[in-house]
C-alpha positions as CSV (number, residue, x, y, z in Angstrom):
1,X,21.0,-6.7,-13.4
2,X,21.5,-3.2,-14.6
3,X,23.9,-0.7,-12.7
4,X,22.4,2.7,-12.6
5,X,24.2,5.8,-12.4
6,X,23.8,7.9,-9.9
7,X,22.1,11.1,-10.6
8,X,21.8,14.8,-8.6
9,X,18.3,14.9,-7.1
10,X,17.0,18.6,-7.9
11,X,15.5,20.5,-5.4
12,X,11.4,20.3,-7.4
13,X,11.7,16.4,-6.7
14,X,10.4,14.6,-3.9
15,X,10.8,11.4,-1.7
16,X,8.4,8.7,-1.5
17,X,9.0,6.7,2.4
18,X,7.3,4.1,3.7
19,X,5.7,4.2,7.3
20,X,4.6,0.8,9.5
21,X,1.4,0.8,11.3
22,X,4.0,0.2,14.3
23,X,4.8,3.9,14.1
24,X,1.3,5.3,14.2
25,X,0.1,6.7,18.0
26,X,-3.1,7.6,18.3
27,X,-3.4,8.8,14.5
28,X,0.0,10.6,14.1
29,X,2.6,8.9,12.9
30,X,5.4,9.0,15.7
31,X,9.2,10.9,14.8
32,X,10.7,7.5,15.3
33,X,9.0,6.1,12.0
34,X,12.1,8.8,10.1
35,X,15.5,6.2,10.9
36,X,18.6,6.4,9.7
37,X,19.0,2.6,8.9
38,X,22.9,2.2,8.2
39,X,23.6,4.4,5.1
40,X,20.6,6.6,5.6
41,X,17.1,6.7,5.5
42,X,15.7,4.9,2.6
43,X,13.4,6.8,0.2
44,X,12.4,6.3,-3.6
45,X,12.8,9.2,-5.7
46,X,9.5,10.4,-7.7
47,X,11.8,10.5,-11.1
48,X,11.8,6.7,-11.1
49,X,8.8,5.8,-8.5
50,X,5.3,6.8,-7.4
51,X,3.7,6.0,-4.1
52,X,1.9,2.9,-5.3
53,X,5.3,1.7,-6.6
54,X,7.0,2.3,-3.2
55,X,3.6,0.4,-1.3
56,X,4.1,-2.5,-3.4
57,X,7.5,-2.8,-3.0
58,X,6.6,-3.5,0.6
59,X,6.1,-7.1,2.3
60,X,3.2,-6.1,3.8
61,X,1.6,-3.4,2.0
62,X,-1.4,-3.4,3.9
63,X,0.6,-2.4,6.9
64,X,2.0,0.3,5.5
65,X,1.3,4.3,4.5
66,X,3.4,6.0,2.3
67,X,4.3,9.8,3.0
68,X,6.1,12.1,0.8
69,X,8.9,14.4,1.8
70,X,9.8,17.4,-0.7
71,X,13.6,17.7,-1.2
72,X,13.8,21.3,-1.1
73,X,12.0,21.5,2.8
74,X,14.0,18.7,3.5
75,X,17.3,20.1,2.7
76,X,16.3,23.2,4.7
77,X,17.2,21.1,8.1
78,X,20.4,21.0,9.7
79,X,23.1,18.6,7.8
80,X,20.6,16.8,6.0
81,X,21.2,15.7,2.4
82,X,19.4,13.7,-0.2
83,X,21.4,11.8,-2.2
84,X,20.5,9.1,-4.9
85,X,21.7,5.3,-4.3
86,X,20.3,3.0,-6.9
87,X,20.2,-0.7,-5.9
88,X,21.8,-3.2,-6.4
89,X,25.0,-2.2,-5.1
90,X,26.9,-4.9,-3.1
91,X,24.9,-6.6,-0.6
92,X,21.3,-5.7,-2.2
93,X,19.9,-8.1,-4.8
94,X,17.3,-5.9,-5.8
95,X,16.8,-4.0,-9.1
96,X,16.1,-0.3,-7.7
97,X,16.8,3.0,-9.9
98,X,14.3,5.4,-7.6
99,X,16.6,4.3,-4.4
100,X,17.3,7.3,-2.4
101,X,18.6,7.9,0.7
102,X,17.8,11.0,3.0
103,X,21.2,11.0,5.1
104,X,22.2,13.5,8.1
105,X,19.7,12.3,10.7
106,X,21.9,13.2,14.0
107,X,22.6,9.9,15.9
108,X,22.0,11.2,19.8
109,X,19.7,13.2,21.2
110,X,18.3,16.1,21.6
111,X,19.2,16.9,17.7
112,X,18.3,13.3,16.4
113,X,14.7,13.5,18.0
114,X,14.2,17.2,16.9
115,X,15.4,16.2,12.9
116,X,12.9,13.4,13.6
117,X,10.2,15.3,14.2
118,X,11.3,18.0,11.6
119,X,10.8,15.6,9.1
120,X,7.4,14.2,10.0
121,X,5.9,17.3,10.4
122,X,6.8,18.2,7.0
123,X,5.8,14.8,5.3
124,X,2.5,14.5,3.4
125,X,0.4,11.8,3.5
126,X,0.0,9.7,0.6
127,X,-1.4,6.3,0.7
128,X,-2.7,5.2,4.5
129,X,-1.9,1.7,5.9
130,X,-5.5,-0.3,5.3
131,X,-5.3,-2.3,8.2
132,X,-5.9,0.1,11.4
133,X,-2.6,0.3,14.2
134,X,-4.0,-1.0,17.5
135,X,-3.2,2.4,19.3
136,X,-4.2,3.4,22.8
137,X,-8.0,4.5,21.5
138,X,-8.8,1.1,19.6
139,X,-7.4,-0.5,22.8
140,X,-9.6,1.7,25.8
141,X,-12.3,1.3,23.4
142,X,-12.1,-2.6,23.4
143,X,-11.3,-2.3,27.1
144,X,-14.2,-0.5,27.6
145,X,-16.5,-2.9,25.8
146,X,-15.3,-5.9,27.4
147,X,-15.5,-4.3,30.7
148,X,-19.3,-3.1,29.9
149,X,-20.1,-7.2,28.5
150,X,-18.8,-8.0,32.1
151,X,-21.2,-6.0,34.1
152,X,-24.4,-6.7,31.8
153,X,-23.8,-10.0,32.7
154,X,-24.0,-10.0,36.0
């Protein structure tokens, strides 16, 4: 595998980051969906990636929207950084130039849910998830249907 240098991110670039159905309420995807998973938050840069790259890169695409964060807006919050991490790097078999991470996401409340929700409300939807979240409206409606079949019968 090759070992990619890592390169400054400029400012015009964006982030490509992957979303689970799990983290969609009612339509909106919740602040929870933007983690800090160990080193950061996992993004692919748009100088080696597009959002149908970072979809199929998924093991579940299907179940999965991708949003994308501008670097500039995103370095505009509170000790967060965007730094580039290409894979592999020791512990990660994959073959990954565009690997990003977004780092600086507090780890305790009340800053970590604010960031959170600083980021999502500046993410852009890119590609949504085909297979629809069972969120609380699919569920009342099929609540709703089941409890209608049950009085027709009667």
């Amino acid at each position: 595998m090759v070992k990619y240098k890592k390169e400054d991110i400029d400012d015009d670039d964006s982030l490509f980051y992957r979303v689970h159905i799990s983290s969609v309420r009612n339509g909106k995807i919740i602040p929870g969906a933007f983690r800090d998973r160990v080193d950061g938050m996992s993004c692919d840069w748009s100088k080696y990636s597009d959002a149908n790259i970072s979809l199929s890169r998924s093991s579940s695409p299907d179940k999965n929207s991708i949003v994308e964060i501008y670097v500039e807006q995103a370095r505009q919050l509170k000790d967060i950084e965007v730094e580039h991490d290409p894979l592999p790097k020791p512990g990660f078999d994959e073959d990954k130039r565009s690997h990003s991470l977004l780092v600086g996401i507090p780890k305790s409340d009340p800053d970590k849910t604010k960031r959170r929700v600083e980021l999502r409300d500046m993410s852009i939807l890119i590609i949504k998830a085909l297979t629809k979240p069972a969120d609380s409206i699919d569920i009342a409606h099929e609540l709703n249907e089941k409890l209608g079949n049950i009085f027709e019968s009667n």
